[in-house]
C-alpha positions as CSV (number, residue, x, y, z in Angstrom):
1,X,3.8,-20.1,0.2
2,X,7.3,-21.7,-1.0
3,X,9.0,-19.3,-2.9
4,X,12.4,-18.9,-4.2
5,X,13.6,-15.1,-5.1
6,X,15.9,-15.5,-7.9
7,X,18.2,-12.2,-9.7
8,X,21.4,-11.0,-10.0
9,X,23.1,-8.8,-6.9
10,X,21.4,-5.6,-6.5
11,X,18.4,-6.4,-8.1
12,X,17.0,-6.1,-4.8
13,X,15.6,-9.3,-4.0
14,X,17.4,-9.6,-0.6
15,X,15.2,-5.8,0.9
16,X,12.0,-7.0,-1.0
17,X,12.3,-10.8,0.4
18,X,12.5,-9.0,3.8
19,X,9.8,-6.8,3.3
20,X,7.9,-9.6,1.7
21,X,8.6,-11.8,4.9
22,X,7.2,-9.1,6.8
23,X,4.0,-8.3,5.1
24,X,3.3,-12.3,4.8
25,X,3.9,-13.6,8.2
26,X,7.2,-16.1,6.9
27,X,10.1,-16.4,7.2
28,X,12.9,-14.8,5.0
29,X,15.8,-17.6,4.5
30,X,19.2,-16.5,3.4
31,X,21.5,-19.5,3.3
32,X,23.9,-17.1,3.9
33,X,22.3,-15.9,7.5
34,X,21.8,-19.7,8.4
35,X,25.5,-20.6,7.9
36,X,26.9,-18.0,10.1
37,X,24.5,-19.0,13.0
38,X,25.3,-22.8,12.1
39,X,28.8,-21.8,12.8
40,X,27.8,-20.3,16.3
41,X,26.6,-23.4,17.5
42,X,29.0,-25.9,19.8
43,X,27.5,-28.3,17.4
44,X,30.2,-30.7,15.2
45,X,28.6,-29.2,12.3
46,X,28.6,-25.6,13.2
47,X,32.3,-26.2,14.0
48,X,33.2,-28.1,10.1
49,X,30.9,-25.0,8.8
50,X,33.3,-22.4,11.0
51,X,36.0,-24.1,10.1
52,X,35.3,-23.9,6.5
53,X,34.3,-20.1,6.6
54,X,37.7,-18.9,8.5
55,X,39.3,-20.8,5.4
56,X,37.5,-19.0,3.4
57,X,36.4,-21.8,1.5
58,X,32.4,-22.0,-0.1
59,X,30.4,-24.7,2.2
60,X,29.9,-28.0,0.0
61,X,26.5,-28.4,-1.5
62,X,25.5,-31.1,0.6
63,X,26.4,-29.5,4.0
64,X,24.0,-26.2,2.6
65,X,21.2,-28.5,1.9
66,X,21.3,-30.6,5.1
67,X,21.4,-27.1,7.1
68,X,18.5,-25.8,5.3
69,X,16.5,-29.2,5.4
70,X,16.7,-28.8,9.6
71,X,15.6,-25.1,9.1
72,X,12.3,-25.4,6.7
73,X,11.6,-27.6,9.3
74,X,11.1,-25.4,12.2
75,X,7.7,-24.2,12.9
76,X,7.4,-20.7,11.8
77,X,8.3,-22.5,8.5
78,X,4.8,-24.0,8.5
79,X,3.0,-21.3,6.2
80,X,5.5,-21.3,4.3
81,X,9.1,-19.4,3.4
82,X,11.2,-17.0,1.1
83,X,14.3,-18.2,0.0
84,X,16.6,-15.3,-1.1
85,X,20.2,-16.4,-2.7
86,X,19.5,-20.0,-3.0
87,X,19.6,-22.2,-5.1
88,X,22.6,-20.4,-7.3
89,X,23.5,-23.7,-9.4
90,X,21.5,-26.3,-11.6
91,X,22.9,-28.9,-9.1
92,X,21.7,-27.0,-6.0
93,X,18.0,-26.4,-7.3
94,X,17.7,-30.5,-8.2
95,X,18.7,-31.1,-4.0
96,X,16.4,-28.5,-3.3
97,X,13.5,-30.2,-5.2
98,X,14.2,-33.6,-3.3
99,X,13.5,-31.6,0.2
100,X,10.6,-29.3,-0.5
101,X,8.1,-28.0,-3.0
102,X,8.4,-24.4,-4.3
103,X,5.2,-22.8,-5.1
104,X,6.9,-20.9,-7.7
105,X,9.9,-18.5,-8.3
106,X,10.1,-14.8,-8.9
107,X,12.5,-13.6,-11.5
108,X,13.5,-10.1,-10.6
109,X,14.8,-7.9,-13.4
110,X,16.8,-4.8,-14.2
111,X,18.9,-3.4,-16.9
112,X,22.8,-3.8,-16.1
113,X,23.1,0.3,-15.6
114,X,20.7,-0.4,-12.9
115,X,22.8,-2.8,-11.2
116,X,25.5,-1.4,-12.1
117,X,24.4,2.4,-10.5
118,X,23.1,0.1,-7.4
119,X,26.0,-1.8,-6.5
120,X,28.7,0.5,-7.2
121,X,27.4,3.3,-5.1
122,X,26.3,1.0,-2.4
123,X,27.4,1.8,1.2
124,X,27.0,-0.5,4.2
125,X,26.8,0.3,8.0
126,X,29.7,-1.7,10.0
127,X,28.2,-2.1,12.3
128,X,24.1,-3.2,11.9
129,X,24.6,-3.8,8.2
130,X,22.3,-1.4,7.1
131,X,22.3,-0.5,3.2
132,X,22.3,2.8,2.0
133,X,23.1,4.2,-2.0
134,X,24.4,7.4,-2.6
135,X,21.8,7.8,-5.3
136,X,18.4,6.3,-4.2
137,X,18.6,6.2,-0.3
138,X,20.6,8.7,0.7
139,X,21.8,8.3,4.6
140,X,20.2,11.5,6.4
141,X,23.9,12.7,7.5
142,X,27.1,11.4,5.3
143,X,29.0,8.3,6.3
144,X,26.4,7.6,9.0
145,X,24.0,4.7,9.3
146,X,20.3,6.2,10.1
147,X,19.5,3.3,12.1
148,X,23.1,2.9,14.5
149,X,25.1,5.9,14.0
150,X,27.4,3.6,13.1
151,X,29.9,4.1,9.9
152,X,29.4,3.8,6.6
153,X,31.8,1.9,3.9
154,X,31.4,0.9,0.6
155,X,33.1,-3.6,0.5
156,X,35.2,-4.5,-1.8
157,X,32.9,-6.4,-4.3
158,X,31.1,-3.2,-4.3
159,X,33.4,-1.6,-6.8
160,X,33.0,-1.2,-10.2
161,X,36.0,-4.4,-11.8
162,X,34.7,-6.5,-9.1
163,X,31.3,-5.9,-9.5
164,X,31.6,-6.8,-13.2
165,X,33.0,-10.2,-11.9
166,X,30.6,-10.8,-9.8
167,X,27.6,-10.2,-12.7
168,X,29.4,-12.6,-14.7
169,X,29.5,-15.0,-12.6
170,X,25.7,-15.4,-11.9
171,X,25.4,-15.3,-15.4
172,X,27.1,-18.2,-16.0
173,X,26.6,-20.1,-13.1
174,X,22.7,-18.7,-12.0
175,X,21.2,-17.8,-15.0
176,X,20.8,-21.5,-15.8
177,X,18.1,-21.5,-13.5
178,X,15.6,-19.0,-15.0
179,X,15.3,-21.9,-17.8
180,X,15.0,-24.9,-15.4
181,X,12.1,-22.9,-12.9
182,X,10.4,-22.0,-16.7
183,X,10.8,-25.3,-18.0
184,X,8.7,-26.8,-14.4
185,X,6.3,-23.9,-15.0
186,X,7.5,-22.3,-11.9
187,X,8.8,-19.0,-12.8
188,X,7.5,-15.7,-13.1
189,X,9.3,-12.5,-14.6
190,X,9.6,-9.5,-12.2
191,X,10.3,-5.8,-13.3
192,X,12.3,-4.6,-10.4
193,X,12.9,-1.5,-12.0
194,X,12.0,1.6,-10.3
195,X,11.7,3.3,-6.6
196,X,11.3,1.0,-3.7
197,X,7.7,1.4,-2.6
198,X,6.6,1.2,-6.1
199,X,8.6,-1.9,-6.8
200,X,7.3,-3.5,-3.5
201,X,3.5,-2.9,-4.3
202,X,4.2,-4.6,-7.8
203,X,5.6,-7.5,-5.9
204,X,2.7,-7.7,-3.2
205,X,-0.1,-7.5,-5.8
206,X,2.0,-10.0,-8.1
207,X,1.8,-12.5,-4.6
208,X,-1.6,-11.8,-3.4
209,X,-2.4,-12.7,-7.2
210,X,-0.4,-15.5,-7.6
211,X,-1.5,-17.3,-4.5
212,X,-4.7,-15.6,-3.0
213,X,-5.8,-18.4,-0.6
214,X,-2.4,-19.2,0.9
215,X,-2.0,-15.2,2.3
């Protein structure tokens, strides 16, 4: 089970990729995660990937692709994976197809007031990282992660200008992508609309349908 989770930000794909991961026995893959721990390591590429990070600079396609190439590679990769924010470009998908197969891709979908209410009432804990909304999951006590105790803040590209930015950016630079899955007869159409456990038993039954004999 190779699957790539594909949407705009706060369509959710990031919690259900987890849950997903979970429920399936594989691994979630955020390239996101792996670059941070790549630029842990006393390795000479965790140090170019650091270095390229404090400059606040995006990592170069090829670096990405080489880092996730040594991490489908591990074993708990072996039944399969979830990829959840990659690829974003045309030119990152066509490296991804030279390293691995993907099953197929799930196109997760919401109206923009939904992303728009999800994003820009989005708080996150400073310390775990925990993600709570004002709206639809409400922290028990205000300005207080459930899970840490630590505090909650809403980031910068959380707010409402930035937030537009950031939609029109993966419109131009990730939608691309819904057309190139389609085109391979990869990608299926995912209504992410609604509350959590009801969107997460839509997903399960659409993955225990799509690929019965690989769960």
């Amino acid at each position: 089970m190779r699957l790539i989770f594909l949407g705009p930000p706060a369509v959710g794909k990031g919690t259900h990729a987890g849950d997903a991961a979970k429920h399936y026995g594989i691994p979630k893959i955020s390239t996101g995660d792996i670059l941070r721990e790549e630029a842990k390591k006393e390795t000479e590429l965790g140090r170019k990937v650091k270095e390229i990070i404090e400059r606040g600079e995006l990592v170069p396609d090829e670096v990405v692709i080489e880092i996730l190439k040594e991490r489908i590679a591990q074993g708990d990769c072996k039944k399969g994976f979830i990829l959840d924010g990659f690829p974003r470009t045309i030119e990152q998908a066509e490296a991804l197809d030279k390293i691995t197969k993907t099953d197929f891709v799930v196109n997760f979908q919401t109206s923009h007031e939904t992303l728009m209410a999800r994003m820009t009432n989005r708080l996150t804990c400073k310390k775990c990282e925990a993600i709570f909304n004002t709206l639809f999951v409400k922290p028990k006590k205000e300005g207080v992660c459930d899970y840490c105790g630590g505090e909650l803040y809403q980031r910068e590209d959380q707010k409402p200008d930035v937030v537009e930015k950031r939609l029109e950016v993966y419109r131009k630079e990730t939608e691309p992508l819904i057309d190139y899955y389609r085109k391979k007869e990869l990608l299926v159409d995912f209504n992410a609309e609604g509350p959590k456990a009801v969107v997460s038993k839509r997903l399960f039954k659409l993955l225990d349908d799509k690929l019965p004999k690989e769960v």
